[in-house]
MIDOTOR-465399 format. One record per atom (N, C-alpha, C): x, y, z; residue in three letters; atom name. Coordinates in Angstrom, 1 decimal, padded with zeros to 4 digits. Example, Ala and Ser with C-alpha at 12.3 -4.5 7.8 and 13.67 -1.06 7.14 Angstrom:
% MIDOTOR-465399
013.2	-005.7	007.8	ALA	N
012.3	-004.5	007.8	ALA	CA
013.2	-003.3	007.8	ALA	C
012.8	-002.2	007.1	SER	N
013.7	-001.1	007.1	SER	CA
012.9	000.0	007.9	SER	C
***
This chain:
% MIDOTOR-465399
007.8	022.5	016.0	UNK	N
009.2	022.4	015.5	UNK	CA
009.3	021.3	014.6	UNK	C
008.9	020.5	015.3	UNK	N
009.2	019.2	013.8	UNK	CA
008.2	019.2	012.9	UNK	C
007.3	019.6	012.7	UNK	N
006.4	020.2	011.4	UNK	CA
007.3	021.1	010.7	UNK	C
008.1	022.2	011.1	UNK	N
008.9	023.2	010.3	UNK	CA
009.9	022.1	010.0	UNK	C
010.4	021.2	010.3	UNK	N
011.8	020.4	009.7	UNK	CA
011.4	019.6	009.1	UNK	C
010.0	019.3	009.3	UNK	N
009.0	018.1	007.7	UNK	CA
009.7	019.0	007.0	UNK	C
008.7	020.1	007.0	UNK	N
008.7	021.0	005.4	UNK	CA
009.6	021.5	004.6	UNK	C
010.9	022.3	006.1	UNK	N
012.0	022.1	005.4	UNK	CA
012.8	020.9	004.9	UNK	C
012.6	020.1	004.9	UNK	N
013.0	018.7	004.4	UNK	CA
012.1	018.4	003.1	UNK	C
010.4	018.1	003.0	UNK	N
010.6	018.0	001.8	UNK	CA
011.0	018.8	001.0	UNK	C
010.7	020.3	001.5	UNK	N
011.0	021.3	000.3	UNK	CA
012.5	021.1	-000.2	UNK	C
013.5	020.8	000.8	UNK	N
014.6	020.6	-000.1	UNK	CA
014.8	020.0	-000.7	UNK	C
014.2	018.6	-000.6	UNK	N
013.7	017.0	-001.1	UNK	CA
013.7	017.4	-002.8	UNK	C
012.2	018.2	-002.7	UNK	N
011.8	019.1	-003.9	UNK	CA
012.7	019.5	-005.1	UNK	C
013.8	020.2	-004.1	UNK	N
014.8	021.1	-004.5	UNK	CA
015.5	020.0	-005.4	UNK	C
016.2	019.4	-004.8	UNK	N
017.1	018.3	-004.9	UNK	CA
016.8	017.8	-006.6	UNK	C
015.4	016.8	-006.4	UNK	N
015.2	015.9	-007.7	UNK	CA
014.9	016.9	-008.2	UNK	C
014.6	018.1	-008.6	UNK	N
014.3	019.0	-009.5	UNK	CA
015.9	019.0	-010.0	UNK	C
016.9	019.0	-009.5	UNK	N
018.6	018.9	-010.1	UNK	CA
018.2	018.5	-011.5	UNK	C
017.5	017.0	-011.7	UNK	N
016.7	016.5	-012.8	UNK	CA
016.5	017.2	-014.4	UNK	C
016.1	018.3	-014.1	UNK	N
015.8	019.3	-015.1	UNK	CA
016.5	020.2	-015.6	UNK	C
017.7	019.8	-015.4	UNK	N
019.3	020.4	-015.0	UNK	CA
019.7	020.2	-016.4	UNK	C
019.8	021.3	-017.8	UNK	N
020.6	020.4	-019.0	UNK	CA
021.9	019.8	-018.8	UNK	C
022.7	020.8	-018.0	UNK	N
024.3	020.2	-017.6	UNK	CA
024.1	018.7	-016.8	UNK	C
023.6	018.6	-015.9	UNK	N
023.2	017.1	-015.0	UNK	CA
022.5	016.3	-016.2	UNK	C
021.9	016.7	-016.9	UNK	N
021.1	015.7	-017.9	UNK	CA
022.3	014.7	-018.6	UNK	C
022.9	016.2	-019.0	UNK	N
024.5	015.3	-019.8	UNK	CA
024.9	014.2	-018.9	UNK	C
025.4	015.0	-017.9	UNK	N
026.1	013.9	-016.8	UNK	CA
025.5	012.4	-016.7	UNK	C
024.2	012.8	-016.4	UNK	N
023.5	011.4	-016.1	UNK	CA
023.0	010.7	-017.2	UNK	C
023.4	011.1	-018.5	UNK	N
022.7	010.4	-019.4	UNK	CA
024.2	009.5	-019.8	UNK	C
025.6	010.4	-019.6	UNK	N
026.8	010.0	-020.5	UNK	CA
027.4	008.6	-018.7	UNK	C
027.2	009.1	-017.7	UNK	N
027.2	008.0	-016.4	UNK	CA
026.3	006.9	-016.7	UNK	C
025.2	006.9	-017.2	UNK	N
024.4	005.9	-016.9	UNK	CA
024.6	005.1	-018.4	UNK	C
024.8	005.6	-019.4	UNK	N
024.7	005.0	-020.5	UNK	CA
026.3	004.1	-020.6	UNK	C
027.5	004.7	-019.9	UNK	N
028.6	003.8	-019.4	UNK	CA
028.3	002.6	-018.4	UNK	C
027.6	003.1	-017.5	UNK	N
027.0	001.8	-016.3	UNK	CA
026.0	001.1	-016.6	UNK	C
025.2	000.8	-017.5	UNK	N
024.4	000.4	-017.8	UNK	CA
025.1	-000.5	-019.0	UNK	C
026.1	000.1	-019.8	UNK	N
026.7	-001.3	-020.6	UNK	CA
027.7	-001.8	-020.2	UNK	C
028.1	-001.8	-018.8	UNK	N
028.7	-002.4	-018.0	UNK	CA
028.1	-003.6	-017.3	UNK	C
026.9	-003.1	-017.4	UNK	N
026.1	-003.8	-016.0	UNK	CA
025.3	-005.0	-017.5	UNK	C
025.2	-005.1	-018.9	UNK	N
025.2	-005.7	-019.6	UNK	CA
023.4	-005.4	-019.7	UNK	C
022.9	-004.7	-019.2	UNK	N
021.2	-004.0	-019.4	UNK	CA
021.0	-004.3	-020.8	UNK	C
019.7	-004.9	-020.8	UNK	N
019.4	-005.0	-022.5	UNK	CA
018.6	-003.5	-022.8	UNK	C
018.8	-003.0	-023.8	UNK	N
018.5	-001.6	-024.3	UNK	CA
016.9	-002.0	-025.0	UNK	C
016.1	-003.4	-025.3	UNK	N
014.5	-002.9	-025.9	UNK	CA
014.5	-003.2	-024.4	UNK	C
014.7	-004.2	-023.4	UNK	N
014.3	-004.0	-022.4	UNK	CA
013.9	-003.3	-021.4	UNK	C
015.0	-002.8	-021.1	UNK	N
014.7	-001.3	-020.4	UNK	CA
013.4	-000.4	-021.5	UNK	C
013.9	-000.1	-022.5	UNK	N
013.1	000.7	-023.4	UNK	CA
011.6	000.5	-022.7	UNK	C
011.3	-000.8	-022.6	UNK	N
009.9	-001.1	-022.3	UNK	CA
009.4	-001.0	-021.1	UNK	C
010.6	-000.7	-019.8	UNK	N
010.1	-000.4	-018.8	UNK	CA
010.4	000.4	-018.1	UNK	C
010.3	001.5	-019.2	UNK	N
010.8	003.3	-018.1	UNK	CA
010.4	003.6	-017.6	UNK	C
008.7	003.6	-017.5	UNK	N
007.8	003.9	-016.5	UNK	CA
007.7	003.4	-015.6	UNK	C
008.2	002.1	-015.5	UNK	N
008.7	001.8	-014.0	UNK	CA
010.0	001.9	-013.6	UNK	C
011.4	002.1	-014.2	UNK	N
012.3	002.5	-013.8	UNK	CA
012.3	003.4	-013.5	UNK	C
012.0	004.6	-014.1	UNK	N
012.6	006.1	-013.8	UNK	CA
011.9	006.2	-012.3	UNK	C
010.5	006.3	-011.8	UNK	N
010.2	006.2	-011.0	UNK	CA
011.0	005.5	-009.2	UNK	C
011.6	004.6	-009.9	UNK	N
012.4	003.5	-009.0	UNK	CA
013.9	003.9	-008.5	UNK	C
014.6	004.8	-009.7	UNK	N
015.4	005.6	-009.6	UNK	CA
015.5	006.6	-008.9	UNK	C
014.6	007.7	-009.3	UNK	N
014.3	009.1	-008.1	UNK	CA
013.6	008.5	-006.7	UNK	C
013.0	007.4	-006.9	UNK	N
012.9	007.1	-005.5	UNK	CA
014.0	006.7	-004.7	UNK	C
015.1	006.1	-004.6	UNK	N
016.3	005.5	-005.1	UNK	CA
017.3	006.9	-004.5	UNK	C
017.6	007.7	-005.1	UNK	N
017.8	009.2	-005.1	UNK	CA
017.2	009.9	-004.0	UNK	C
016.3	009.8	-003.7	UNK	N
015.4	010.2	-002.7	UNK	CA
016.0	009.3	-001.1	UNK	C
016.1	008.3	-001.3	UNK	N
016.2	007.3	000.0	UNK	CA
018.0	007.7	-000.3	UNK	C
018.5	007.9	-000.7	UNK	N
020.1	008.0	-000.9	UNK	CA
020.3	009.2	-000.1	UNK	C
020.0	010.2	-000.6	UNK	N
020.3	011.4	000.0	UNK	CA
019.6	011.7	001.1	UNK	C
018.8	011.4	001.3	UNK	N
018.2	011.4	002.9	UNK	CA
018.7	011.0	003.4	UNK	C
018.9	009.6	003.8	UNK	N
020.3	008.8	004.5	UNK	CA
021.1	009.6	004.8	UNK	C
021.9	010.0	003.2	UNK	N
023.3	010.7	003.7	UNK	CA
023.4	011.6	004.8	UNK	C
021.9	012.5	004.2	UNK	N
021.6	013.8	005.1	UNK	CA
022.0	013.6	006.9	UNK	C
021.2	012.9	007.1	UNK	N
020.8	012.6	008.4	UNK	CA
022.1	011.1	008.9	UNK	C
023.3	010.3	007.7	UNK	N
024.2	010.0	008.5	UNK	CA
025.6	010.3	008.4	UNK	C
026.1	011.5	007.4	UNK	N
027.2	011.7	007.4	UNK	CA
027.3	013.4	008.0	UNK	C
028.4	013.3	008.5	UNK	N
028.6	014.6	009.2	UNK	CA
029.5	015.8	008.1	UNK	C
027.8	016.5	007.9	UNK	N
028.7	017.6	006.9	UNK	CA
029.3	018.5	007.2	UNK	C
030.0	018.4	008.4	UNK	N
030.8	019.9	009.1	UNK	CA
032.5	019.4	009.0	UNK	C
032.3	018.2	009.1	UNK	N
033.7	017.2	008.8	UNK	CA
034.0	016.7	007.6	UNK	C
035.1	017.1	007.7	UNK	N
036.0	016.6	006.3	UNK	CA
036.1	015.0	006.2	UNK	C
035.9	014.2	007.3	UNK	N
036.1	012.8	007.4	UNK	CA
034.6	012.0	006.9	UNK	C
033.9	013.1	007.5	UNK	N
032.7	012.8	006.8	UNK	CA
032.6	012.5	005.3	UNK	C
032.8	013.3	004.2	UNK	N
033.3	013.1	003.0	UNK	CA
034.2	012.1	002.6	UNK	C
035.4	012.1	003.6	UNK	N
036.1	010.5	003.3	UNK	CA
035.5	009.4	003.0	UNK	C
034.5	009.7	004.0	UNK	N
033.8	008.4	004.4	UNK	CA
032.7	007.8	003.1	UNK	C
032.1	008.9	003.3	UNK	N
031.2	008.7	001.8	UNK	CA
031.8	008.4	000.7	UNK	C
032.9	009.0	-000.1	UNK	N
033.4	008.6	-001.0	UNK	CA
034.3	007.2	-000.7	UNK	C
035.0	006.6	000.0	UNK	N
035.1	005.2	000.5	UNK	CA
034.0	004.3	-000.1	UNK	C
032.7	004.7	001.1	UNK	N
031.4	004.0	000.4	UNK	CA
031.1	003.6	-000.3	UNK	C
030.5	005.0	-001.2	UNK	N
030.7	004.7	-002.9	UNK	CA
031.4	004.1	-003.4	UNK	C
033.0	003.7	-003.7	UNK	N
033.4	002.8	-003.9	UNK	CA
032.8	001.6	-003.6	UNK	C
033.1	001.3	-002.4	UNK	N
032.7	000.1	-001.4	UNK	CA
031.6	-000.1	-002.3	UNK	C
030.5	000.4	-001.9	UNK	N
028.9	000.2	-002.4	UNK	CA
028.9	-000.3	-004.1	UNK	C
030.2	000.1	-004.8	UNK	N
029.9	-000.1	-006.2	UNK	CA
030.3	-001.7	-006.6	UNK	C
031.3	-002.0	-005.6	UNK	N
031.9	-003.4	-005.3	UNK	CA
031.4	-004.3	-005.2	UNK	C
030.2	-004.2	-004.2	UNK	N
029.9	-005.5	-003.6	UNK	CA
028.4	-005.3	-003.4	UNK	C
028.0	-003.9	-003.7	UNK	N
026.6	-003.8	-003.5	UNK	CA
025.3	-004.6	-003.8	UNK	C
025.9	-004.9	-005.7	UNK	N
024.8	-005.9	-006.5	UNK	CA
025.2	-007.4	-005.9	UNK	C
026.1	-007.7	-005.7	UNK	N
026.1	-009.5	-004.8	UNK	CA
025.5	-009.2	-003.5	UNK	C
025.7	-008.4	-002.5	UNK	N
025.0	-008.2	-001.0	UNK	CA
023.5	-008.3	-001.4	UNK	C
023.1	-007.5	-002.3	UNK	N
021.4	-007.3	-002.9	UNK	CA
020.8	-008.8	-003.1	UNK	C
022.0	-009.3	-003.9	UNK	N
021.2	-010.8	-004.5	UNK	CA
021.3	-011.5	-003.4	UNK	C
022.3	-011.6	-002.6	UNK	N
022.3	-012.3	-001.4	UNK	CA
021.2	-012.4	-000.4	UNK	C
020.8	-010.9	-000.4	UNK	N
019.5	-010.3	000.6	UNK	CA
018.6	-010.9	000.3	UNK	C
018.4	-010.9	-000.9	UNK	N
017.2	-011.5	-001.9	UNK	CA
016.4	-013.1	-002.0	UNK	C
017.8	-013.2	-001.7	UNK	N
017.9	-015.1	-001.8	UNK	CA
017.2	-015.4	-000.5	UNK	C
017.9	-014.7	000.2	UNK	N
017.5	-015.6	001.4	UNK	CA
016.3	-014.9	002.3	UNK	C
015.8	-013.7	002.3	UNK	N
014.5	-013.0	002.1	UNK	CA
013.3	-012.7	001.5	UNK	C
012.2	-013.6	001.5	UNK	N
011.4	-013.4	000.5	UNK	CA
010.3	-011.8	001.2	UNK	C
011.1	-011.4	000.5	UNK	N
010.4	-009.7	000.6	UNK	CA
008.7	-009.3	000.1	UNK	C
008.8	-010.3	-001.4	UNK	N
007.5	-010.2	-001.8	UNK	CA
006.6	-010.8	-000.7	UNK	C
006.7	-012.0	-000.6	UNK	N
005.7	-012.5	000.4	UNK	CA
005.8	-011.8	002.0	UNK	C
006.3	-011.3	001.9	UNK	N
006.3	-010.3	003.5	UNK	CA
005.8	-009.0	002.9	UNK	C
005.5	-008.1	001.7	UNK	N
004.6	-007.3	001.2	UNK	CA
003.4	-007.6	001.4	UNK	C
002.7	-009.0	000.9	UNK	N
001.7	-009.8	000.7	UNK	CA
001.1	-010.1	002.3	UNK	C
001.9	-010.1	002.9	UNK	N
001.4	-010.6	004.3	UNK	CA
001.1	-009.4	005.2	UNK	C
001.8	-008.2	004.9	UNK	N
002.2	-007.2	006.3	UNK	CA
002.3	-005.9	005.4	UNK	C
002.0	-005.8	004.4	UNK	N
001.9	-004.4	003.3	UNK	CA
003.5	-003.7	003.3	UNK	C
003.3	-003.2	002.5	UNK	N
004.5	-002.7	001.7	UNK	CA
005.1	-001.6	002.9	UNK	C
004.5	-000.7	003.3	UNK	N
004.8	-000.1	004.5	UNK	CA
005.2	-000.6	005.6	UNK	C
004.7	-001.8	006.3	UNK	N
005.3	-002.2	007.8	UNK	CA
006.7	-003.0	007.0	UNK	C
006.9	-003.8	005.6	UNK	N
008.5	-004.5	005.6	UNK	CA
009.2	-002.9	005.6	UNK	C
008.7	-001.8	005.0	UNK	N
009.4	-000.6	004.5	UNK	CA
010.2	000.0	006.5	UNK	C
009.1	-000.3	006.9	UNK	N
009.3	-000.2	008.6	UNK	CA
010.4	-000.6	009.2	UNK	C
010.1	-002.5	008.6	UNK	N
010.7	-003.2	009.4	UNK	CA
012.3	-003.3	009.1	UNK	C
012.4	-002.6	007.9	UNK	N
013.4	-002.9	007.1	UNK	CA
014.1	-001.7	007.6	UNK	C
013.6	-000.3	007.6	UNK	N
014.4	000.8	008.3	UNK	CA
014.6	000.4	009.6	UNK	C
014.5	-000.1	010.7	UNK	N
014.5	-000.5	012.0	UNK	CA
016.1	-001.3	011.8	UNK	C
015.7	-002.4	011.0	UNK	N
016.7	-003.3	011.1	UNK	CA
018.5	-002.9	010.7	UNK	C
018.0	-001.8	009.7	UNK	N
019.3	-001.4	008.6	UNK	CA
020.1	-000.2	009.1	UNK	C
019.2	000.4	010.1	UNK	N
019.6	001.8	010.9	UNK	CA
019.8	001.2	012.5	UNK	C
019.1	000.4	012.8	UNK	N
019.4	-000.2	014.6	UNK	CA
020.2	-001.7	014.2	UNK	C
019.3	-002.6	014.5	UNK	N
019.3	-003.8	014.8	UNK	CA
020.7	-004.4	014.5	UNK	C
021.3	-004.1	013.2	UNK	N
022.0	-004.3	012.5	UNK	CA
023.4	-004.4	013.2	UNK	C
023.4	-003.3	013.3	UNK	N
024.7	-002.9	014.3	UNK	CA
025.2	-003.8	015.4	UNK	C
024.4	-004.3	016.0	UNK	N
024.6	-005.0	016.8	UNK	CA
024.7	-006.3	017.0	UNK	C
025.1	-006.7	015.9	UNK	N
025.4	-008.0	015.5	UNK	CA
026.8	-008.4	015.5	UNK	C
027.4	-009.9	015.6	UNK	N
028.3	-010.1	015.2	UNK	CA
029.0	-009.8	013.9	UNK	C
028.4	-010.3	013.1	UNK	N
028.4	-010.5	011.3	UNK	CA
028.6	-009.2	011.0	UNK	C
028.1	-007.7	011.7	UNK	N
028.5	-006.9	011.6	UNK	CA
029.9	-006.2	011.9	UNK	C
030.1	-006.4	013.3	UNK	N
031.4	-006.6	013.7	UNK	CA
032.4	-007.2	013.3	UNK	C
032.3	-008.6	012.2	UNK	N
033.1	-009.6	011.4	UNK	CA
033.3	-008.6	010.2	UNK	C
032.2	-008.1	009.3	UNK	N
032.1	-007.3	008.3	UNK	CA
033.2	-006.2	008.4	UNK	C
033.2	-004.9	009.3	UNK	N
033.7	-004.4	009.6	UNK	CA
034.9	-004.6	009.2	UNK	C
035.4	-005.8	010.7	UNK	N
037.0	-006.0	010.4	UNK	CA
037.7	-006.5	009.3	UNK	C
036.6	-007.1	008.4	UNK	N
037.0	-007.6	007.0	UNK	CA
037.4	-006.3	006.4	UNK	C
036.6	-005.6	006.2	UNK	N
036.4	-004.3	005.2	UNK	CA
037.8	-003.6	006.1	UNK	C
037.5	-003.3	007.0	UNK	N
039.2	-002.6	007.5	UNK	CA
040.5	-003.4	007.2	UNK	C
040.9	-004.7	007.5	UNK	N
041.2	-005.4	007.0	UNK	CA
041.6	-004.9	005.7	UNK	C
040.8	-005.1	004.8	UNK	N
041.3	-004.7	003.3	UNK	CA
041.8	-003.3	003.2	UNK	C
041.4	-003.1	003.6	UNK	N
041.3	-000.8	003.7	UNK	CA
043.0	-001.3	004.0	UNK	C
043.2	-001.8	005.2	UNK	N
044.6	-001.5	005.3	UNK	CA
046.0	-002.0	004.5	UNK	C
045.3	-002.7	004.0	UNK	N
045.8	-003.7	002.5	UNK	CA
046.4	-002.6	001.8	UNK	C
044.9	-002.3	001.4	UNK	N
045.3	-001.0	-000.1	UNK	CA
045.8	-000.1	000.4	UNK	C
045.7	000.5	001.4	UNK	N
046.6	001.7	002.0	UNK	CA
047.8	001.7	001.8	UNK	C
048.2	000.6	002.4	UNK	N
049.8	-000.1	002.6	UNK	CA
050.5	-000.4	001.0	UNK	C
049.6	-000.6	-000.1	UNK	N
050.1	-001.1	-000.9	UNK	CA
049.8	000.5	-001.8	UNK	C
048.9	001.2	-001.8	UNK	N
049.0	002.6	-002.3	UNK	CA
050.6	003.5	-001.7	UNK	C
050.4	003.7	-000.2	UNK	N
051.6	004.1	-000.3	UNK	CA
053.0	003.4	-000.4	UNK	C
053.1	002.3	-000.7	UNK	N
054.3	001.6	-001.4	UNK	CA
054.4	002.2	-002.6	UNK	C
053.1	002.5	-003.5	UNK	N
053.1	002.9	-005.0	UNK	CA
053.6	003.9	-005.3	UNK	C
053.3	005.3	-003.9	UNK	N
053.4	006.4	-004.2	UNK	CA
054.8	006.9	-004.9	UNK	C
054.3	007.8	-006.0	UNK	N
055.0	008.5	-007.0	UNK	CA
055.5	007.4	-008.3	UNK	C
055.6	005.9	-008.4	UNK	N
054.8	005.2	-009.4	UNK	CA
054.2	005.3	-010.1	UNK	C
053.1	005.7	-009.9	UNK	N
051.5	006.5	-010.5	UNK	CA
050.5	006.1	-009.7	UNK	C
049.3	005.6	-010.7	UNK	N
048.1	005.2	-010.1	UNK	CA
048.2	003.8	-008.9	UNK	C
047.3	003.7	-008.0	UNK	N
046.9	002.5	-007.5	UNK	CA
046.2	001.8	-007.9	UNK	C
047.0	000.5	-007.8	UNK	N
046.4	-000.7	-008.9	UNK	CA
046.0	-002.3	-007.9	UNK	C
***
């Protein structure tokens, strides 16, 4: 049984980044990324010179995205979807500071170097799917992020029929 749910898994996997070869999605992601990218202030020969390792780093990226999702939001529920798009926001917020944060105070390369790319890849799913959770800092996090959630709620529906929320 879990041999048939590998294969149906990667084959969907398969399915999925093939989207990739999509001319309509091409638009999408070319006219998305070329807005976020001169946002994000990307130098253009730079990148130029390292697509072969970007693009690569991307669909892998895409790959670990949608698996996640697969396996943690509940697609039978409509709250499910709340939730994710929340996230995304969330994630667009504060994601690149949390990353540099991680960074700083993790030396990842030298834990590749010591324990191979696979056991941090291990250690690192263990910690970000279990461990995690059960932390204070987590529970602090939370209430912060709710905390705000109910901020803007409060102050969306004060807005309502105004227009947008600002």
């Amino acid at each position: 049984m879990e041999d048939a749910f590998r294969n149906s898994f990667l084959n969907a996997l398969k399915k999925a980044i093939l989207l990739l070869n999509q001319e309509e999605l091409q638009k999408k992601i070319l006219t998305t990324m070329a807005d976020g990218l001169g946002e994000k202030g990307i130098d253009v020969k730079a990148l130029a010179g390292k697509i072969d390792q970007v693009a690569p780093y991307c669909v892998g990226s895409l790959v670990a995205e949608i698996s996640m999702r697969a396996v943690m939001e509940d697609t039978v529920n409509a709250d499910g979807a709340l939730s994710k798009k929340v996230s995304d926001v969330f994630l667009n917020a504060i994601g690149d500071d949390a990353f540099d944060v991680l960074i700083e105070n993790c030396n990842f390369e030298r834990a590749k170097k010591q324990f191979g790319e696979e056991k941090v890849e291990q250690i690192a799913e263990e910690l970000s799917t279990g461990d995690i959770y059960e932390t204070e800092e987590f529970a602090q996090a939370v209430e912060s992020l709710s905390k705000s959630l109910h901020s803007l709620t409060k102050k969306w529906k004060a807005q309502m029929g105004r227009g947008k929320l600002t």
